[in-house]
VEXMAR-598221 format. One record per atom (N, C-alpha, C, O, CB): residue in three letters; x, y, z. Coordinates in steps of 0.02 Angstrom, whole numbers, plus 50000, padded with zeros to 5 digits. Glycine has a CB too. Example, Ala and Ser with C-alpha at 12.3 -4.5 7.8 and 13.67 -1.06 7.14 Angstrom:
// VEXMAR-598221
ala506604971650390ala506154977550390ala506604983550390ala507124983450423ala505654977650452ser506424988850354ser506844994750357ser506455000250394ser506705005750402ser507044997050286
***
This chain:
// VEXMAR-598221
unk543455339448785unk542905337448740unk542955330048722unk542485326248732unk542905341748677unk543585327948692unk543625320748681unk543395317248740unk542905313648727unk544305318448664unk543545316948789unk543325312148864unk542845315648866unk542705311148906unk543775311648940unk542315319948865unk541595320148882unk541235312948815unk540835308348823unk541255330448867unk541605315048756unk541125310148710unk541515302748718unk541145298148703unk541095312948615unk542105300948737unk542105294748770unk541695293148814unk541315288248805unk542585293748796unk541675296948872unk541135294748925unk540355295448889unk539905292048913unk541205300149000unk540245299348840unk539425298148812unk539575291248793unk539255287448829unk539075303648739unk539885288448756unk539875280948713unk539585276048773unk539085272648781unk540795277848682unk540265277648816unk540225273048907unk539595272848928unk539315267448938unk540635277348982unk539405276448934unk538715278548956unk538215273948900unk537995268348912unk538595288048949unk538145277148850unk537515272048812unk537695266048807unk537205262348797unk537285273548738unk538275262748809unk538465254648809unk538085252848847unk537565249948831unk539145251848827unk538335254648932unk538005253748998unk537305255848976unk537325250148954unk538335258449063unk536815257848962unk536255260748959unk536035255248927unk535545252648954unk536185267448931unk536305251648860unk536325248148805unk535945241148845unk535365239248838unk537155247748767unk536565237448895unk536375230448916unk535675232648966unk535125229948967unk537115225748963unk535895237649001unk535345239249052unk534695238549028unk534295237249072unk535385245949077unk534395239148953unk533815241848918unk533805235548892unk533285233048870unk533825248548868unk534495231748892unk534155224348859unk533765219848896unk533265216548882unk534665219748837unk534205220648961unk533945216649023unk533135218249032unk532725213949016unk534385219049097unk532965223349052unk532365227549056unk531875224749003unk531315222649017unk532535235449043unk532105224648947unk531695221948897unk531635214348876unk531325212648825unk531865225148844unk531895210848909unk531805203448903unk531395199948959unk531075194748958unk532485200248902unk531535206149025unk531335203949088unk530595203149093unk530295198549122unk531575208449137unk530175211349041unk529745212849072unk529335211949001unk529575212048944unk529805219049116unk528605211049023unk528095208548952unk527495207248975unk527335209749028unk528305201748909unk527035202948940unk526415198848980unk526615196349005unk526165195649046unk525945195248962unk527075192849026unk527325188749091unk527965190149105unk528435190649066unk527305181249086unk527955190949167unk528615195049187unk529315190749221unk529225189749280unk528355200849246unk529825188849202unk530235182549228unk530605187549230unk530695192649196unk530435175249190unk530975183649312unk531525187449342unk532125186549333unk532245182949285unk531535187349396unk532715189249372unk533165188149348unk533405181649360unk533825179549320unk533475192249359unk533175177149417unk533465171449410unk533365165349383unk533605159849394unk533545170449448unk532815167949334unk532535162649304unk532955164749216unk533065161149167unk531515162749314unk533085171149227unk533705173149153unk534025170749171unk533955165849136unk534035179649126unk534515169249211unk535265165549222unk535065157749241unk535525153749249unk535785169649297unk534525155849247unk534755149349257unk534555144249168unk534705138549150unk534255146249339unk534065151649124unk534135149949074unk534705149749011unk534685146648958unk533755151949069unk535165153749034unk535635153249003unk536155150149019unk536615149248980unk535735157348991unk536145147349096unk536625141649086unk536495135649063unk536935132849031unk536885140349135unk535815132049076unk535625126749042unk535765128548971unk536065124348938unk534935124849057unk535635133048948unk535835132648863unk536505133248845unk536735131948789unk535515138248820unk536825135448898unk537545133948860unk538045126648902unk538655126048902unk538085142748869unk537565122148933unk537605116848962unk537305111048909unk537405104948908unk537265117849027unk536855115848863unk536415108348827unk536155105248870unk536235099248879unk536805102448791unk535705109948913unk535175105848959unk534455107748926unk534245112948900unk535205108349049unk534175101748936unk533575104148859unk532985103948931unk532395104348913unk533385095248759unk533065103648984unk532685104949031unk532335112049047unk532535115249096unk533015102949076unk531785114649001unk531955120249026unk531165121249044unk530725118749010unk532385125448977unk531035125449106unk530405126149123unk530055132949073unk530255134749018unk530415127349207unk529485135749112unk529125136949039unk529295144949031unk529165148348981unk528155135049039unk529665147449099unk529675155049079unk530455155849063unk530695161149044unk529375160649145unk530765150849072unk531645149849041unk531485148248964unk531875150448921unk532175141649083unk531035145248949unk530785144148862unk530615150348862unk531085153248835unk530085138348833unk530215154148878unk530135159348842unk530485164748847unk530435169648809unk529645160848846unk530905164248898unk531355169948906unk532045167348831unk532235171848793unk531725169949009unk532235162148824unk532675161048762unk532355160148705unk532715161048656unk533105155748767unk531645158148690unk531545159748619unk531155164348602unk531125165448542unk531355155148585unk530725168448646unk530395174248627unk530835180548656unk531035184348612unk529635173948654unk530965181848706unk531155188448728unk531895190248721unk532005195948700unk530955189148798unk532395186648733unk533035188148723unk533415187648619unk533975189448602unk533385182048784unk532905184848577unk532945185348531unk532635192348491unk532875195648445unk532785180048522unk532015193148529unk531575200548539unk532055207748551unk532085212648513unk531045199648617unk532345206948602unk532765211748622unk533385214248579unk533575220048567unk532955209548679unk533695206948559unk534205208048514unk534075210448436unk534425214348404unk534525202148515unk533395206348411unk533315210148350unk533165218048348unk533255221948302unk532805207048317unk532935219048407unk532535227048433unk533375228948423unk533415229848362unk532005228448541unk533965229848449unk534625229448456unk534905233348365unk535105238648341unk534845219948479unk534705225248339unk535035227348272unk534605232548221unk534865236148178unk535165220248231unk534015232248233unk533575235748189unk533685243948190unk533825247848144unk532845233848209unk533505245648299unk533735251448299unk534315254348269unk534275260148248unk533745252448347unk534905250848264unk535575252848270unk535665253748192unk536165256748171unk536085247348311unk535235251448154unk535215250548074unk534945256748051unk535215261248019unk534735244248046unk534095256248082unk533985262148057unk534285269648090unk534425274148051unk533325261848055unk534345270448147unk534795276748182unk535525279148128unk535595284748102unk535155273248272unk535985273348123unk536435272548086unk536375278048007unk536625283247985unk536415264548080unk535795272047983unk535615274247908unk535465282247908unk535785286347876unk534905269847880unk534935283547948unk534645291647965unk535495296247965unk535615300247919unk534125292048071unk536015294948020unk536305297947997unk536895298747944unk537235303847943unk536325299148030unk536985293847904unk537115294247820unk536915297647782unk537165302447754unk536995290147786unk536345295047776unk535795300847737unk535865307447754unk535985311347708unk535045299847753unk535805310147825unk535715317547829unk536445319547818unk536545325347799unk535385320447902unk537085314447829unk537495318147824unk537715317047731unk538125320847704unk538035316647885unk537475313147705unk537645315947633unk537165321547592unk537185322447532unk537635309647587unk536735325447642unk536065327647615unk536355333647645unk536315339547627unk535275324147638unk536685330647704unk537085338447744unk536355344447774unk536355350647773unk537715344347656unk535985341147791unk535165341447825unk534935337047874unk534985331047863unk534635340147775unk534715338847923unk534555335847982unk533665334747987unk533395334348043unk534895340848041unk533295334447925unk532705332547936unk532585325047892unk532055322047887unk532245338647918unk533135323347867unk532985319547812unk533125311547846unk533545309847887unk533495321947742unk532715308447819unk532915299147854unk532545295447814unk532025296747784unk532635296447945unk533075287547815unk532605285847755unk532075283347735unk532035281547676unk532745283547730unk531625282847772unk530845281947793unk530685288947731unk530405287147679unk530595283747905unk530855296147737unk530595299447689unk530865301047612unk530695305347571unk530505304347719unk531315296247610unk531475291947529unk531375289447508unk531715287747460unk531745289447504unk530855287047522unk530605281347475unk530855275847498unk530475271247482unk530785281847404unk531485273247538unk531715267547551unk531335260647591unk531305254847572unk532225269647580unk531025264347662unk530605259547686unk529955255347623unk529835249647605unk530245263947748unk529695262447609unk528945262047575unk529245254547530unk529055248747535unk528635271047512unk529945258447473unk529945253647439unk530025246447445unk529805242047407unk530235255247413unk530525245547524unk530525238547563unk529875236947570unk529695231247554unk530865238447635unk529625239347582unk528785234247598unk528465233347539unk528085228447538unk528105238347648unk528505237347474unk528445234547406unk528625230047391unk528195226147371unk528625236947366unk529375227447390unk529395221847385unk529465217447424unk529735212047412unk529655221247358unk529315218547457unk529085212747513unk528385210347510unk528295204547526unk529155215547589unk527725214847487unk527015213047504unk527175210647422unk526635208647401unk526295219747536unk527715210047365unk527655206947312unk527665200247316unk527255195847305unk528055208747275unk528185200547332unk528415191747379unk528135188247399unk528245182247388unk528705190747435unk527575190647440unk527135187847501unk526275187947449unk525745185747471unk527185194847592unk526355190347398unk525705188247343unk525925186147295unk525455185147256unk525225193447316unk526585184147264unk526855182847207unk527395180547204unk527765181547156unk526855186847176unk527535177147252unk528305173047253unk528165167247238unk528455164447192unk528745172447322unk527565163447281unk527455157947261unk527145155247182unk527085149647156unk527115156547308unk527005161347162unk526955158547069unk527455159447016unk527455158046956unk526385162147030unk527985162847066unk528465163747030unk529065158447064unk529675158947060unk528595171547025unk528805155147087unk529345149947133unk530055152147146unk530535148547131unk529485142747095unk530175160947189unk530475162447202unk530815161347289unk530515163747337unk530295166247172unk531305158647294unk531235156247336unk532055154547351unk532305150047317unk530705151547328unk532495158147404unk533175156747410unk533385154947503unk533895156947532unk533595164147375unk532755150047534unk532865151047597unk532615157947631unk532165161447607unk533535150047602unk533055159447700unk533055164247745unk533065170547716unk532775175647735unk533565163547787unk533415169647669unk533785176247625unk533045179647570unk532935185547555unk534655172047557unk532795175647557unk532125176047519unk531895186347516unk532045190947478unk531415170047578unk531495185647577unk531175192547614unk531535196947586unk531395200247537unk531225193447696unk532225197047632unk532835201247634unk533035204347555unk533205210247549unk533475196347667unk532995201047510unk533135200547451unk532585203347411unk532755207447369unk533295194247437unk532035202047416unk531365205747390unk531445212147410unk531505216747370unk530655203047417unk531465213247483unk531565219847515unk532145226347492unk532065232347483unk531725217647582unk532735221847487unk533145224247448unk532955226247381unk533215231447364unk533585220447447unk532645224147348unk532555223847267unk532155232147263unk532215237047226unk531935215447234unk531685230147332unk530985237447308unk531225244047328unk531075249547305unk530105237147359unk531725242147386unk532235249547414unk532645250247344unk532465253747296unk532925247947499unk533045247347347unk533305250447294unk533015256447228unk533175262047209unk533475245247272unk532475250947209unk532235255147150unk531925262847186unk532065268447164unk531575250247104unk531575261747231unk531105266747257unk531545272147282unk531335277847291unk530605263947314unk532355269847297unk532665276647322unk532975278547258unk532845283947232unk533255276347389unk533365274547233unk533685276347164unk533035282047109unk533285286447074unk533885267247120unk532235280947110unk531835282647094unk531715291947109unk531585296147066unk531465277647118unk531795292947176unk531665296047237unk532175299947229unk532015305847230unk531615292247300unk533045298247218unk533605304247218unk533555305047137unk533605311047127unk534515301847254unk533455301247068unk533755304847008unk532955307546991unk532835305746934unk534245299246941unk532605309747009unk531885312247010unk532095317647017unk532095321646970unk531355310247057unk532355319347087unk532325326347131unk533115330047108unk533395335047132unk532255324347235unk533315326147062unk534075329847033unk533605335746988unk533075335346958unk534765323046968unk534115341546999unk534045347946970unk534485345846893unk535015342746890unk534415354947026unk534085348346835unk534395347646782unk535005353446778unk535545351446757unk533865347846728unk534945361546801unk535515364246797unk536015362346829unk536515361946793unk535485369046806unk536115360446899unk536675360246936unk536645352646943unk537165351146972unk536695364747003unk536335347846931unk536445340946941unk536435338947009unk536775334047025unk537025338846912unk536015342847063unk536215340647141unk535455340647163unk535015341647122unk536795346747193unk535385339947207unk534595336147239unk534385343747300unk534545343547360unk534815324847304unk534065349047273unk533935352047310unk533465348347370unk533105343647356unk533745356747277unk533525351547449unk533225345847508unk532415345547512unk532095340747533unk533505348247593unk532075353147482unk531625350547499unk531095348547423unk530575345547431unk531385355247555unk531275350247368unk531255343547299unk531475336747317unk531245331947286unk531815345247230unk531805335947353unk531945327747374unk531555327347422unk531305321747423unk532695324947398unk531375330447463unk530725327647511unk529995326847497unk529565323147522unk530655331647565unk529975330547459unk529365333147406unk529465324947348unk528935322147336unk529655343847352unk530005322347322unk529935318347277unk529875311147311unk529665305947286unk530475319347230unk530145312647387unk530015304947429unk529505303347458unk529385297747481unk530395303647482unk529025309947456unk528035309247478unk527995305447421unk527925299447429unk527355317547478unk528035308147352unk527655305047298unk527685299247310unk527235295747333unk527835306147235unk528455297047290unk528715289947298unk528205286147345unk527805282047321unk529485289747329unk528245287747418unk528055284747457unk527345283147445unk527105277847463unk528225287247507unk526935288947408unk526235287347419unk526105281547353unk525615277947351unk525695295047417unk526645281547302unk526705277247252unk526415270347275unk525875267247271unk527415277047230unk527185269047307unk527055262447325unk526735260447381unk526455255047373unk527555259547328unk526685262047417unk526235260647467unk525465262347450unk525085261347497unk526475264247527unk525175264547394unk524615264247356unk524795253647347unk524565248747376unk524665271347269unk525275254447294unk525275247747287unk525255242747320unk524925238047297unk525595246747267unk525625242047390unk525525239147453unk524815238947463unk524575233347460unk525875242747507unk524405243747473unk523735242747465unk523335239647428unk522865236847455unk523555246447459unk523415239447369unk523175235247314unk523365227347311unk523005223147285unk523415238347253unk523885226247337unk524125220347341unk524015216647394unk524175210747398unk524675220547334unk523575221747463unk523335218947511unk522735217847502unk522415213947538unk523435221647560unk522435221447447unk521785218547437unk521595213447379unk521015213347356unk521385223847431unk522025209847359unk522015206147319unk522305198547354unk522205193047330unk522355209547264unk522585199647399unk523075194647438unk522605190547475unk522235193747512unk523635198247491unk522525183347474unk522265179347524unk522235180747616unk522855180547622unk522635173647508unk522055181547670unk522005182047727unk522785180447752unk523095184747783unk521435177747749unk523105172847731unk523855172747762unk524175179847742unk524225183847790unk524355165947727unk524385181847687unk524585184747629unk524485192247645unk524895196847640unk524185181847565unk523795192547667unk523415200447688unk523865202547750unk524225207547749unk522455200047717unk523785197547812unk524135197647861unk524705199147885unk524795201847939unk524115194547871unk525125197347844unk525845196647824unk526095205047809unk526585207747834unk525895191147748unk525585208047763unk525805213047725unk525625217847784unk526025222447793unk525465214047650unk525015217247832unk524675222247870unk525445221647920unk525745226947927unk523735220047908unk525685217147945unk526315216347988unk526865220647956unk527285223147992unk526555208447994unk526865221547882unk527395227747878unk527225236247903unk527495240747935unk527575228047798unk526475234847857unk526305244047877unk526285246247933unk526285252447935unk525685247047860unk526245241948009unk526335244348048unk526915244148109unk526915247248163unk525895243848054unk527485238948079unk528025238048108unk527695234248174unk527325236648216unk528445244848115unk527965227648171unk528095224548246unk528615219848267unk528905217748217unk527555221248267unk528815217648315unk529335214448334unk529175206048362unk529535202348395unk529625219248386unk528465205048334unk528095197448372unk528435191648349unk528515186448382unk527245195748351unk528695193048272unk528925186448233unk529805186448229unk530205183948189unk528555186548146unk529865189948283unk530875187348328unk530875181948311unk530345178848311unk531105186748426unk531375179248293unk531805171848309unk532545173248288unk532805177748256unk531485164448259unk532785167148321unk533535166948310unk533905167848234unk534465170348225unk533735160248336unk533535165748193unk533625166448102unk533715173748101unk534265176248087unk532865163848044unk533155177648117unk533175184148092unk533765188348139unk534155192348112unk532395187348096unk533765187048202unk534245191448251unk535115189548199unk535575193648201unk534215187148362unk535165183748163unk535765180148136unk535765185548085unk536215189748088unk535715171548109unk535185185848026unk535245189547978unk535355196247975unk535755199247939unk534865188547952unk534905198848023unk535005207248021unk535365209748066unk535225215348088unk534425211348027unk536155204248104unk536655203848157unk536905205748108unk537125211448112unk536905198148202unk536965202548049unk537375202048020unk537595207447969unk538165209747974unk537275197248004unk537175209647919unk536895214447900unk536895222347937unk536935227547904unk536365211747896unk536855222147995unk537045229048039unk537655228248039unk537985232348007unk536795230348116unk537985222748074unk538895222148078unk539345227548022unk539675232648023unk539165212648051unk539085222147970unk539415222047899unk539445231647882unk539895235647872unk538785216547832unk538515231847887unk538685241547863unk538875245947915unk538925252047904unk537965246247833unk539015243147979unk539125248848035unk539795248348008unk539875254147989unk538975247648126unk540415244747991unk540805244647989unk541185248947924unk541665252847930unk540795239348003unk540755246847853unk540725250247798unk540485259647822unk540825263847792unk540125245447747unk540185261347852unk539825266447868unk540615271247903unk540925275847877unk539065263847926unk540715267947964unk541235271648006unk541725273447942unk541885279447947unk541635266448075unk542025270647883unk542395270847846unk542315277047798unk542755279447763unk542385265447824unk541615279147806unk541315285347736unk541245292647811unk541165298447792unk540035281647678unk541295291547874unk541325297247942unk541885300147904unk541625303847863unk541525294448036unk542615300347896unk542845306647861unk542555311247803unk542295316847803unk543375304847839unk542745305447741unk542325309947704unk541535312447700unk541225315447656unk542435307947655unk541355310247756unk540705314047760unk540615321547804unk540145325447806unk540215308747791unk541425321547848unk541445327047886unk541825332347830unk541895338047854unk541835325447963unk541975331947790unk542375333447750unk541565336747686unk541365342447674unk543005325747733unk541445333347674unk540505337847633unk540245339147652unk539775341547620unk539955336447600unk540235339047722unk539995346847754unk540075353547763unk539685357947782unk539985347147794unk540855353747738unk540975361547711unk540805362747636unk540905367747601unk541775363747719unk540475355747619unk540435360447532unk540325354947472unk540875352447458unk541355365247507unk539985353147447unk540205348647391unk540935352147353unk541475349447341unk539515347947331unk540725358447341unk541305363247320unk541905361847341unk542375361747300unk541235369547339unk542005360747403unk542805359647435unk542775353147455unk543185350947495unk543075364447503unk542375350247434unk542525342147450unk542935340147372unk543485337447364unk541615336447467unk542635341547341unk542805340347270unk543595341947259unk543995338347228unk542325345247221unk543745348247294unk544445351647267unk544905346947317unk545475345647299unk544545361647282unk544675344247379unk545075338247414unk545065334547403unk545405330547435unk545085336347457unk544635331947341unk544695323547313unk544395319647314unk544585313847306unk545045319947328unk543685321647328unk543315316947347unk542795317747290unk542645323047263unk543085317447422unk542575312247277unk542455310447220unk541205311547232unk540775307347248unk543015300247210unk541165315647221unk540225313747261unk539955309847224unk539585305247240unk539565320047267unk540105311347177unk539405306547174unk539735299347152unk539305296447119unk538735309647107unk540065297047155unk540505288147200unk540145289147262unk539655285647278unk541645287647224unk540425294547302unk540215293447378unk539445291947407unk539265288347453unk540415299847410unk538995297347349unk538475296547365unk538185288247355unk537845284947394unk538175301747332unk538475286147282unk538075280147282unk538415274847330unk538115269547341unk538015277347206unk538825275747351unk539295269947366unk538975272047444unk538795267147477unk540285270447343unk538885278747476unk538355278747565unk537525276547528unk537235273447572unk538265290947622unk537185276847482unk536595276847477unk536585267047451unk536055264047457unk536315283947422unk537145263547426unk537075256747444unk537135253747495unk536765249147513unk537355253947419unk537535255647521unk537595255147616unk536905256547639unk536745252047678unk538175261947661unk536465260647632unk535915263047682unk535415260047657unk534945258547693unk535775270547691unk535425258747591unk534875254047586unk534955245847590unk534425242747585unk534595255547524unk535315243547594unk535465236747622unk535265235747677unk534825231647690unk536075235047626unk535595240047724unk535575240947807unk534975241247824unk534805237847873unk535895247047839unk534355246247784unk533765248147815unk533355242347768unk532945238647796unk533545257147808unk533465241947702unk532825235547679unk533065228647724unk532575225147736unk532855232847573unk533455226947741unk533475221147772unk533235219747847unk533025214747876unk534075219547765unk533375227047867unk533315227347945unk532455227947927unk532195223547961unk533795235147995unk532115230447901unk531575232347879unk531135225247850unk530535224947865unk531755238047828unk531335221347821unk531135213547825unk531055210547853unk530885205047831unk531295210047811unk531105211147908unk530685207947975unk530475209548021unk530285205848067unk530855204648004unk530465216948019unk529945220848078unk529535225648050unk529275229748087unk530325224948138unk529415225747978unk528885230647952unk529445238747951unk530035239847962unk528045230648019unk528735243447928unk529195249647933unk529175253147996unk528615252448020unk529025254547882unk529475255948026unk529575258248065unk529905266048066unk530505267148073unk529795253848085unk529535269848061unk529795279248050unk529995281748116unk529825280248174unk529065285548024unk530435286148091unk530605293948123unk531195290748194unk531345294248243unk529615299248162unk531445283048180unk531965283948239unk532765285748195unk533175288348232unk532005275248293unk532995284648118unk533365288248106unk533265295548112unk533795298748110unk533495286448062unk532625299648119unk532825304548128unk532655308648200unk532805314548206unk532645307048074unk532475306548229unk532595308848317unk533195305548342unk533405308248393unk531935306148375unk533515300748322unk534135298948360unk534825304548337unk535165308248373unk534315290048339unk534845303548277unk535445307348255unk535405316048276unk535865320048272unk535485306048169unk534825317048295unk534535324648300unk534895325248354unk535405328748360unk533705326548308unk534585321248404unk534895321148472unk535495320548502unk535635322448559unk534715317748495unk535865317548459unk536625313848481unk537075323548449unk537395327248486unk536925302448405unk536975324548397unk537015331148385unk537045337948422unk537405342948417unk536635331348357unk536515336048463unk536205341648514unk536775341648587unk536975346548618unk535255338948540unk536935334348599unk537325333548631unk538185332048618unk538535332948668unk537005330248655unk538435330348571unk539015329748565unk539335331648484unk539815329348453unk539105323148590unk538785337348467unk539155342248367unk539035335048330unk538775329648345unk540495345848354unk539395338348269unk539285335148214unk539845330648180unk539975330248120unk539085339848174unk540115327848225unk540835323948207unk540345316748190unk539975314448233unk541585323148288unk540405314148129unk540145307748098unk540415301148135unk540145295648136unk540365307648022unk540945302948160unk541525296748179unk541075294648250unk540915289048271unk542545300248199unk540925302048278unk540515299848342unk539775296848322unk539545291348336unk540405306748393unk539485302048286unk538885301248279unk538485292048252unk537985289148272unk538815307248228unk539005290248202unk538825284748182unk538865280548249unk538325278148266unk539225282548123unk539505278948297unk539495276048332unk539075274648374unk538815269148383unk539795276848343unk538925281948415unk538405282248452unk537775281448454unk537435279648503unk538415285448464unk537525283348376unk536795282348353unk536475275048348unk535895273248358unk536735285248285unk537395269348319unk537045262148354unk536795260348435unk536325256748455unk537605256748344unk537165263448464unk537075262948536unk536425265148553unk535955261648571unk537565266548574unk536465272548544unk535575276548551unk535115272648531unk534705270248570unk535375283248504unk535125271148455unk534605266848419unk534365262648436unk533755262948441unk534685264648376unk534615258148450unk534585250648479unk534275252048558unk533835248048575unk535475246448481unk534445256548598unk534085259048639unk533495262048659unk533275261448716unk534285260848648unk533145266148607unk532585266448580unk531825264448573unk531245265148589unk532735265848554unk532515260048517unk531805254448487unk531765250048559unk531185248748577unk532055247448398unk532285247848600unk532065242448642unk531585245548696unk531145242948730unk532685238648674unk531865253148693unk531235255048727unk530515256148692unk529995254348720unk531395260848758unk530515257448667unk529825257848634unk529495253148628unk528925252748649unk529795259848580unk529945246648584unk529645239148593unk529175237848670unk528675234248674unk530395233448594unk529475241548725unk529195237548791unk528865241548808unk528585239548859unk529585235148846unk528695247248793unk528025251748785unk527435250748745unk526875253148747unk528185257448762unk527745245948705unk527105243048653unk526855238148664unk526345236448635unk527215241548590unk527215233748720unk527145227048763unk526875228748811unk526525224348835unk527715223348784unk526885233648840unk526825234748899unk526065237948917unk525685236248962unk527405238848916unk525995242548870unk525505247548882unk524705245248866unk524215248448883unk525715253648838unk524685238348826unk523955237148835unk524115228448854unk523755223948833unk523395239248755unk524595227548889unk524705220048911unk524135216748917unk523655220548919unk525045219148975unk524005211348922unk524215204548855unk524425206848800unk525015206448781unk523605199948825unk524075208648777unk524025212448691unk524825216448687unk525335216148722unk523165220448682unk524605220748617unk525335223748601unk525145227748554unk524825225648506unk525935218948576unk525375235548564unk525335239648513unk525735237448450unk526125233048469unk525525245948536unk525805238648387unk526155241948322unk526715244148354unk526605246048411unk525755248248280unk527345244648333unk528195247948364unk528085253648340unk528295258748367unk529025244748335unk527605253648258unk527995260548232unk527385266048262unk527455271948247unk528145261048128unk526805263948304unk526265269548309unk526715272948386unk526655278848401unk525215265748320unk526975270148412unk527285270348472unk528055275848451unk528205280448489unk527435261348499unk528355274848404unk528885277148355unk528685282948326unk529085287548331unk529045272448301unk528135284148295unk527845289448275unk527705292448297unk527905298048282unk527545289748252unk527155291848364unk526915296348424unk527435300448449unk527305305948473unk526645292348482unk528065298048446unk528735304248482unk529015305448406unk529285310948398unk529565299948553unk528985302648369unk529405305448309unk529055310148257unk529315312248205unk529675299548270unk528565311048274unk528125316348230unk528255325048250unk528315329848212unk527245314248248unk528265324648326unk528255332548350unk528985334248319unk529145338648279unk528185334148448unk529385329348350unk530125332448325unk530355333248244unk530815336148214unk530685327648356unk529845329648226unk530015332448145unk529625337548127unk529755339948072unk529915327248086unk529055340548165unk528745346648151unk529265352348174unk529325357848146unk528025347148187unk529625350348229unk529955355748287unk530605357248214unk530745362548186unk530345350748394unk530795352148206unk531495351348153unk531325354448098unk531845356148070unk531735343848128unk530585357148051unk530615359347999unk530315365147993unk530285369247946unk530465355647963unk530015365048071unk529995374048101unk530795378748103unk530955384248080unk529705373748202unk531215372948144unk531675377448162unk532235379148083unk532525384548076unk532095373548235unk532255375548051unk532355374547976unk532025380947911unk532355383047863unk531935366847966unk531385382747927unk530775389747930unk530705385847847unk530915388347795unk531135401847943unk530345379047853unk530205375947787unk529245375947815unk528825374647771unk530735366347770unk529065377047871unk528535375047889unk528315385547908unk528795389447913unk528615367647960unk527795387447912unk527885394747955unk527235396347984unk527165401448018unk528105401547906
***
């Protein structure tokens, strides 16, 4: 069993560059491979010579690919945190309130930063985004707490992350209709998730930002395999929940409002990735987290070039493309669950 899920990892790595290549290669204009390698040696030559599909292969598509990279691997990641502190396999945080609330504060920002001369650089977005996840999940779990037993029955917390969601994203609405045309624009680029406004800044920030919580994350895979037999017997081994919970639910919202600040929202790939990796290799967290960066990031880069691809020139939305496969499987998931009948 261990060397079958070594060789799964092997496998999506390899799958991993393969899907990057694929996705930098191919677009409205399609540059080959030898026009990728002769762009990357001039750039690591400091040859500023570069013809026009070597420019666009280093500042639109290979920055494209990589943010597609960190985003998937963020949100896949996050999805399975969540389900495994929820110890439920329909839950991701798109239906917590977390995205919705990232684009809250983000379409705040983008109508009200500038009168509030808020303003910290790169970090700006990221930081707004952060601000509206937070509240909107923190909102979203002590809502759906049961006053007798103090624990978040799953489907009162799914039930309290519609509200949430239709909350703020009511407000998102209102704030798009009040917002100047730049401003309007801006905000319409979250509700439907896209990947057009790549650059090297953002692939830096949300590199960075995935790094940081994949690493924090692998660290909470024991005790998260460990509350799956029980809050009950997690407790009598020492583990402390609700530390754990807040201390995985700051992790997941960092990871997803930031990754979520520069490609809009984007649903249902934390929860078809982790479903899947499950289906194929149980419920060991140690794997699952690992792998779900790998899957994730695989994903989205596919999907990204399905959204590029499929009405070329032009370009679908990531998340209508994201949704279109991630909708059945969350009907299939809350059939097989018998929450749906």
């Amino acid at each position: 069993m261990y060397k079958v899920n070594q060789l799964t990892t092997i496998f999506l790595a390899i799958a991993l560059l393969v899907t990057i290549l694929v996705s930098a290669r191919y677009g409205a204009v399609n540059i080959s491979t030898i026009e990728m390698i002769s762009a990357l040696e001039k750039f690591f030559s400091n040859n500023s010579m570069l013809l026009l599909n070597e420019r666009i292969f280093l500042d639109i598509r290979l920055p494209r690919a990589l943010l597609c990279v960190f985003v998937g691997a963020s949100l896949a990641v996050g999805g399975v945190l969540i389900q495994g502190l929820f110890r439920n396999p329909i839950v991701e945080p798109g239906l917590i309130g977390t995205s919705s609330g990232a684009a809250m504060g983000a379409a705040l920002y983008f109508v009200l930063g500038a009168m509030f001369k808020f303003n910290t650089g790169e970090w700006t977005l990221p930081i707004a985004a952060c601000a509206g996840a937070i509240i909107s999940t923190v909102l979203v779990f002590v809502l759906s707490q049961s006053k007798t037993v103090g624990r978040s029955n799953i489907v009162t917390l799914l039930l309290t992350g519609i509200a949430i969601n239709a909350l703020f994203m009511s407000g998102v609405g209102f704030l798009s209709y009040i917002a100047r045309d730049p401003q309007a624009r801006s905000i319409t680029f979250w509700g439907m998730g896209t990947l057009s406004g790549a650059n090297w800044h953002s692939v830096i920030i949300v590199g960075i930002s995935t790094s940081l919580c994949l690493v924090l994350s692998l660290r909470f895979a024991k005790q998260l395999n460990i509350l799956m037999m029980g809050e009950d017997e997690a407790i009598f081994l020492g583990i402390s929940i609700n530390q754990l919970k807040w201390q995985i639910l700051t992790v997941e919202i960092v990871m997803i409002a930031i990754a979520t600040a520069f490609v809009g929202v984007i649903s249902f790939v934390g929860l078809i990735v982790p479903h899947l990796l499950r289906m194929i290799n149980g419920s060991d967290n140690h794997l699952l987290i690992r792998n779900s960066a790998f899957a994730g990031a695989i994903f989205l880069c596919l999907a990204d070039l399905i959204a590029r691809m499929i009405v070329r020139p032009a370009e679908l939305p990531i998340g209508i493309v994201t949704s279109v496969v991630g909708v059945p499987v969350f009907i299939f998931l809350l059939r097989k669950k018998n929450y749906l009948f």
